[in-house]
Structures are given as C-alpha cells and as structure tokens.
C-alpha positions in Angstrom: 59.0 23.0 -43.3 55.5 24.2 -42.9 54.8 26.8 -40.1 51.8 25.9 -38.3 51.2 29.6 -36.7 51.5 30.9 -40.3 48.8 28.0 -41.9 46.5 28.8 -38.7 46.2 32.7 -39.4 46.2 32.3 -42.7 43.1 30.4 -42.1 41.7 33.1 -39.6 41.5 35.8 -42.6 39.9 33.4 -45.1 36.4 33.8 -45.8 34.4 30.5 -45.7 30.3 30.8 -46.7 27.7 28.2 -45.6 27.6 26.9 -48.9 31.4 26.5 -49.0 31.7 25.1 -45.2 29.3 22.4 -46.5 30.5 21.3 -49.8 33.7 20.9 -48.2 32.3 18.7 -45.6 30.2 16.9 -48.4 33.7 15.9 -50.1 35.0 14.3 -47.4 31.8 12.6 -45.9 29.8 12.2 -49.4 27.5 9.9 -47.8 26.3 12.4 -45.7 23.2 14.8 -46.6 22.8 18.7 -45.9 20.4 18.4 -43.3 22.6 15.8 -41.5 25.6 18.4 -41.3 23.4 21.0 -40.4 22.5 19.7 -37.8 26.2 18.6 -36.8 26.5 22.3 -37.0 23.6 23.2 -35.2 24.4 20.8 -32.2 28.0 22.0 -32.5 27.0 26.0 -32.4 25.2 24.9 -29.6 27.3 23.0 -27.4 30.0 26.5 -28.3 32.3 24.0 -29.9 31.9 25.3 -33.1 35.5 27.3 -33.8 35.3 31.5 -33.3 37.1 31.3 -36.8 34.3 29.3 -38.6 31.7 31.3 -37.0 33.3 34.6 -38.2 33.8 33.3 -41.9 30.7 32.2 -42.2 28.4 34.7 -40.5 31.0 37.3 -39.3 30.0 39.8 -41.8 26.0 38.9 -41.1 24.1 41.1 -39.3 21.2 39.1 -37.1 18.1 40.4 -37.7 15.3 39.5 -34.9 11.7 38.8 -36.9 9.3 37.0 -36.4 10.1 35.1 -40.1 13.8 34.8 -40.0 13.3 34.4 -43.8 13.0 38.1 -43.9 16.0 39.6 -43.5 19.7 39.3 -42.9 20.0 35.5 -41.2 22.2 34.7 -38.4 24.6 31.3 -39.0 21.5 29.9 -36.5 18.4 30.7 -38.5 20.6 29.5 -41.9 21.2 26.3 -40.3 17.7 26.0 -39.3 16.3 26.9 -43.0 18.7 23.9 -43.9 17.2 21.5 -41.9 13.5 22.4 -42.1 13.7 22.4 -46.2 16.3 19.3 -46.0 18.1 20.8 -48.6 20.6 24.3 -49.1 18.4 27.1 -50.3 19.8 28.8 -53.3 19.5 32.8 -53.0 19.1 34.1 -56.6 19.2 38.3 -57.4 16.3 39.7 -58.4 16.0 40.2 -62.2 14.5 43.1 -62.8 12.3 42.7 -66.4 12.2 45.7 -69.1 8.8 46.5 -68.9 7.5 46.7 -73.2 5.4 49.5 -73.4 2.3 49.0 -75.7 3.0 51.7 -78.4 0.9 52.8 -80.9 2.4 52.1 -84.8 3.8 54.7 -86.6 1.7 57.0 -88.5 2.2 56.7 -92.2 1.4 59.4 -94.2 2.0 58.1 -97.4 -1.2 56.5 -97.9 -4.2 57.9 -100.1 -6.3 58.7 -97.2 -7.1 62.7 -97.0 -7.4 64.5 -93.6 
C-alpha cells in the first residue's frame, strides 16, 4: 500500500525549476499558454496559496536580487513569473560561449627562395 507521509516528503526534497513546474502543468492543461499559468502562479504567490514546497523547489536555492532591472541579476520566483508574462512566452537562459579569438599571424618565412638578404 502506498504511504502517503513517505510520497509527501519525498516530494518535499525534489527539486522542481520553473521550466519544469510549467511543462508539467502544460501536460495536463495543453490548451493553456505560459503566460496564462503564469499568471495562475502569480495570483496564487500572491494570495500565499502557492505551497512552501513549490516555492522552495522552484526558487529556494535563488537568491533575490533588488535592481532596478530585475533582468540583471539572480531573479526571485516573482520577477520570473513577471518576465513570463510581459514576454508571453518562457525565456530560455543560454551560457555564454566564449569564441577563440584567431589571431592575424604573419605567414611563415621561407627561406628557400632565391631572394638574397
């Protein structure tokens, strides 16, 4: 028989991103958008109906950051659910590639020609 307690701190430890919480959401309401379940999740955050274990897997590890741009940054679960809804889409956070910079070099000197110094 499944233990409830067990399921329910299980579920406590588990890490859940944004992304994740959404896509989840998405599978079960496909005819939803992102910006629509943001702002579920924004009204929900707001009203503090929003579960302390969703809030903690999805932003526990998050530092907020208090700029002016909340681009800029570490986010809070707020500002992400705000970027959501003002682009209408979920932004996609990509590493920085750093490029190998090609150095113009000069070609090799070749000293088997007939030229004399």
């Amino acid at each position: 028989m499944l233990d409830i307690a067990e399921v329910l701190k299980a579920r406590e430890s588990e890490f859940v991103s944004l992304r994740e919480l959404v896509t989840r959401i998405r599978l079960h309401q496909p005819h939803v958008s992102e910006t629509q379940i943001a702002d579920f999740l924004y009204i929900e955050e707001s009203n503090g109906d929003l579960p302390e274990w969703v809030k903690q897997g999805i932003a526990g590890t998050i530092e907020p950051t208090y700029t002016d741009n909340h681009y800029d940054g570490d986010p809070s679960l707020i500002s992400l659910l705000k970027a959501i809804r003002e682009e209408g889409y979920m932004p996609e956070v990509a590493p920085k590639i750093e490029l190998a910079r090609s150095t113009v070099s000069e070609p090799p000197m070749d000293f088997d020609d007939d030229i004399p110094f």
